[in-house]
N, C-alpha and C positions, 0 to 999 in steps of 0.2 A: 322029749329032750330038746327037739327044737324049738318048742314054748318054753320052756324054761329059760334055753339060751335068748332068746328073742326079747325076752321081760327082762333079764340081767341087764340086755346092752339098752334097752328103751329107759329103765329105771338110770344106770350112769347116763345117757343122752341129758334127760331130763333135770339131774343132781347137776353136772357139771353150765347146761344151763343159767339153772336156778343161781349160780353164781354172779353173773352181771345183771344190770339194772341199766333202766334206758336213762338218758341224762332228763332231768326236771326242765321241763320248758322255762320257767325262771327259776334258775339253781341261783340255791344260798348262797350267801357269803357271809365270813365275819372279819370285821378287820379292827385293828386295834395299834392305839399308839401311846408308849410311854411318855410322857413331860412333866416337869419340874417333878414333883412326888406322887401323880397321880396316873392312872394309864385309863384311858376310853375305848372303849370298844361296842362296836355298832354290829349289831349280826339282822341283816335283812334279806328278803328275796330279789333278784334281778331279770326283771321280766326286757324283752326288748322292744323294741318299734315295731318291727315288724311291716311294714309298710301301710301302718297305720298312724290316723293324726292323734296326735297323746294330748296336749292340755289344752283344753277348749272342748276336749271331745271323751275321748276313752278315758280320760281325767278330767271331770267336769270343772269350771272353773268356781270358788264357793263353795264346795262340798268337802266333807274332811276324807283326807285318801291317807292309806297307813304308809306310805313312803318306801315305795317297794311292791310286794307281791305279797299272795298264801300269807301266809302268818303274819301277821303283825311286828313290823322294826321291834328290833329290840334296844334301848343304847342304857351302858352301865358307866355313873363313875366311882372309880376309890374312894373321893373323899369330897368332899363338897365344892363344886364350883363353879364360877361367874360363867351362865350358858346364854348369850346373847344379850349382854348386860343386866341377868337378873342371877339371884344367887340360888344356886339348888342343892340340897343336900344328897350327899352318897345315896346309890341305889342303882335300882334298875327299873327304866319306865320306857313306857311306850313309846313309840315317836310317830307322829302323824304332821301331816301339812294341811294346810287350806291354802290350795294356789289360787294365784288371781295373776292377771296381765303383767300389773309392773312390780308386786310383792307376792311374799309369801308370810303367812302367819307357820309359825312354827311351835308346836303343843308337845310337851311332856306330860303323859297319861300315866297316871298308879297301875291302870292296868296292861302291863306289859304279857300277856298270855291270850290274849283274843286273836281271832281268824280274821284279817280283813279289819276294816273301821265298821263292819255289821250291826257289834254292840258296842259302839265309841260312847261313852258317858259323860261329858262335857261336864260335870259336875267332880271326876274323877281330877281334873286336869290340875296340874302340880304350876305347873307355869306355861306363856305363852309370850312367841317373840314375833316381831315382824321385820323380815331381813329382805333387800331391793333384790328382782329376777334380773340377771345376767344373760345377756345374748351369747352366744355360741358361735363362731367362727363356723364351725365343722360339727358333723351331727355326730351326736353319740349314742351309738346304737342301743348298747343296752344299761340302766341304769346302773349308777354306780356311787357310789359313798367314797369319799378320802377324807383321811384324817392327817392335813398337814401343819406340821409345826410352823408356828410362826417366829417364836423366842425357846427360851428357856422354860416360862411359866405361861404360854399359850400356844392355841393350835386352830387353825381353821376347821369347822366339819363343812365339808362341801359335798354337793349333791348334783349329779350333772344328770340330764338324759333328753335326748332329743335335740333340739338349739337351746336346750336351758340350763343354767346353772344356778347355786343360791350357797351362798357361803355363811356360816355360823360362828363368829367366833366364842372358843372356849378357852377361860381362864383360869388358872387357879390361884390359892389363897395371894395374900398381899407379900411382895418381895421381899420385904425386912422380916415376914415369919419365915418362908421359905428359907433363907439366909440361918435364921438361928437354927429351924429343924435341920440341916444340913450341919451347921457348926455342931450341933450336940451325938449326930450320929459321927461326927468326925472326934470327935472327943472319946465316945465309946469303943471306935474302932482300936484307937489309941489305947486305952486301957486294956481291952481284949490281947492285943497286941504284947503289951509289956508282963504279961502273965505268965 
């Protein structure tokens, strides 16, 4: 009886356990922002400093690093748009950097499902941008993605961690179509409406 009792309350110990999980040394994030007709959203890992040197060192400078931690950045758009002055069609693609001292190259990869930049394919890559490094006031511990608007039809992807920053601007289609796609859903609403 008292083995029995003893395995009852070992097995609940164990179940109610098995319930939490210890937090990931660099936990996920995804973050996402709607503008003009289109929404971004970026889901990557965020590793932190740690009291360690990051670029020059733990981020070699010239080497392609997947922008973040564990899995591979992810960043998706609705519908096609101007990513650091070049045009890219909907989807969803990798994001990797090559840091260097005073820029960064910036790489949109077809393969968005790789571990790390391990199997990065450079022959994969959809498009490539080079945007100037940004000093840092104040250190930022642990990496971090923002997706800030800047108008109606653009938004900054900015990337901070350590004393570094590197800003992306993303835009979408030309104002005079936005304008009409906007006029013709306001048109439809109108009809729906008077029904």
């Amino acid at each position: 009886m008292k083995k029995l009792l003893f395995t009852a309350l070992l097995t609940m110990s164990i179940s109610a356990y098995s319930q939490y999980t210890l937090p990931a040394a660099s936990p996920r994030q995804k973050v996402e922002q709607q503008f003009s007709m289109t929404k971004l959203t970026v889901d990557y890992g965020r590793p932190g400093v740690k009291g360690r040197k990051i670029f020059g060192e733990l981020v070699p400078f010239g080497k392609v690093w997947r922008a973040g931690a564990n899995a591979a950045t992810k960043i998706t758009f609705d519908q096609s748009v101007n990513f650091g002055g070049k045009t890219v069609p909907a989807g969803t693609y990798g994001l990797f950097v090559i840091p260097q001292e005073k820029e960064w190259k910036v790489i949109l990869n077809k393969d968005a499902q790789q571990w790390g930049a391990y199997s990065f394919d450079e022959k994969l890559n959809v498009l490539e941008v080079t945007v100037p490094v940004q000093k840092l006031s104040e250190k930022q511990e642990w990496f971090e993605m923002e997706i800030n608007p800047v108008d109606d039809g653009a938004a900054d992807l900015v990337m901070k961690w350590d004393f570094t920053k590197v800003a992306i601007p993303v835009k979408t289609g030309k104002p005079e179509t936005v304008s009409k796609i906007v006029e013709k859903l306001k048109e439809i609403k109108q009809i729906e409406t008077a029904k």
